[in-house]
N, C-alpha and C positions, 0 to 999 in steps of 0.2 A: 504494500500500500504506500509506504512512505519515500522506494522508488521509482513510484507510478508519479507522483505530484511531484517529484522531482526534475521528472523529467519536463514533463507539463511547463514548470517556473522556468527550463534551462531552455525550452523551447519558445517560450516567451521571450525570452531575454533576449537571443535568436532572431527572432525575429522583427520584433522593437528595432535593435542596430540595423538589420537589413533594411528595413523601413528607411531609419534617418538616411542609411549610408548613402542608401541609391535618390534620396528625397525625391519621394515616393508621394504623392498625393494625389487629391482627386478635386479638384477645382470646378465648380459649375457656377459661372456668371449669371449673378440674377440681373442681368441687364443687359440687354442687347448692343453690341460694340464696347463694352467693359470686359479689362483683364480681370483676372484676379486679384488679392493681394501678395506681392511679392513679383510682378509684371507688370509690362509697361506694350500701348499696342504701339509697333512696329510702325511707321508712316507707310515704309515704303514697300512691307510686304501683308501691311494688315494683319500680322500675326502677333500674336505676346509676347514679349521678348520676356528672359528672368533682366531682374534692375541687375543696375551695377552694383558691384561690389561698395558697401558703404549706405546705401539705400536701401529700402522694405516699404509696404504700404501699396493700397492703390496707384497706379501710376508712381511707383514708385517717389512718392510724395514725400517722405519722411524720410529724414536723416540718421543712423546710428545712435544713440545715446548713451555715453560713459555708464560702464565699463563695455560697452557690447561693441562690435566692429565687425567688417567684411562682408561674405556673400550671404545675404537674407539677415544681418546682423546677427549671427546666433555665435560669434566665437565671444568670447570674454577675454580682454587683455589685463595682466597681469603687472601693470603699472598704477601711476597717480593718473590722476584724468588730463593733467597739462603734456604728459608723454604718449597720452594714447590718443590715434589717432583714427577717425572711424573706418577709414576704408584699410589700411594696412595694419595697425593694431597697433602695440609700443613701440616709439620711435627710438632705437639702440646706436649706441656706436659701439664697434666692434673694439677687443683689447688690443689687437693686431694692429691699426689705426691709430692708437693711442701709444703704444708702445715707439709706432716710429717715429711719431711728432717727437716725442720726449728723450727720445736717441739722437736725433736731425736738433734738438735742443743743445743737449750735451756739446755735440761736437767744437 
């Protein structure tokens, strides 16, 4: 019994990530010429396009908001909110970069 619902939960779990991975949904436009949310209609082929990265919303209308960023806003950046940025996410500079200013200093 108890590796029967086991499985069940692992098969769920399973399937849940296949879901997100392949973003997987089912969108039916209650309005005739309206995308979704999370599309925007194409001018030049009349189709939906997914928004840009950085964008979500009808017509991709709406902007990212701290901590969220990228495509459909659903990543989380792991900085303050003056370092992250909505379409790329935390803005870094690398050690590598840093290491040669400060060597090109020395000299």
């Amino acid at each position: 019994m108890r590796v029967n619902i086991m499985r069940r939960y692992i098969c769920w779990v399973l399937l849940t990530l296949l879901h997100r991975g392949l973003n997987a949904e089912i969108c039916h436009s209650d309005e005739d010429n309206k995308c979704c949310a999370g599309y925007k209609r194409n001018e030049t082929t009349g189709l939906c396009d997914s928004c840009p990265f950085g964008y979500n919303g009808r017509e991709c209308a709406y902007r990212c908001t701290y901590p969220y960023y990228g495509e459909y806003c659903r990543r989380l950046c792991d900085c303050t909110e003056e370092q992250c940025n909505f379409v790329n996410g935390c803005k870094t500079t690398s050690k590598a970069s840093k290491y040669i200013y400060f060597y090109t200093f020395l000299k």
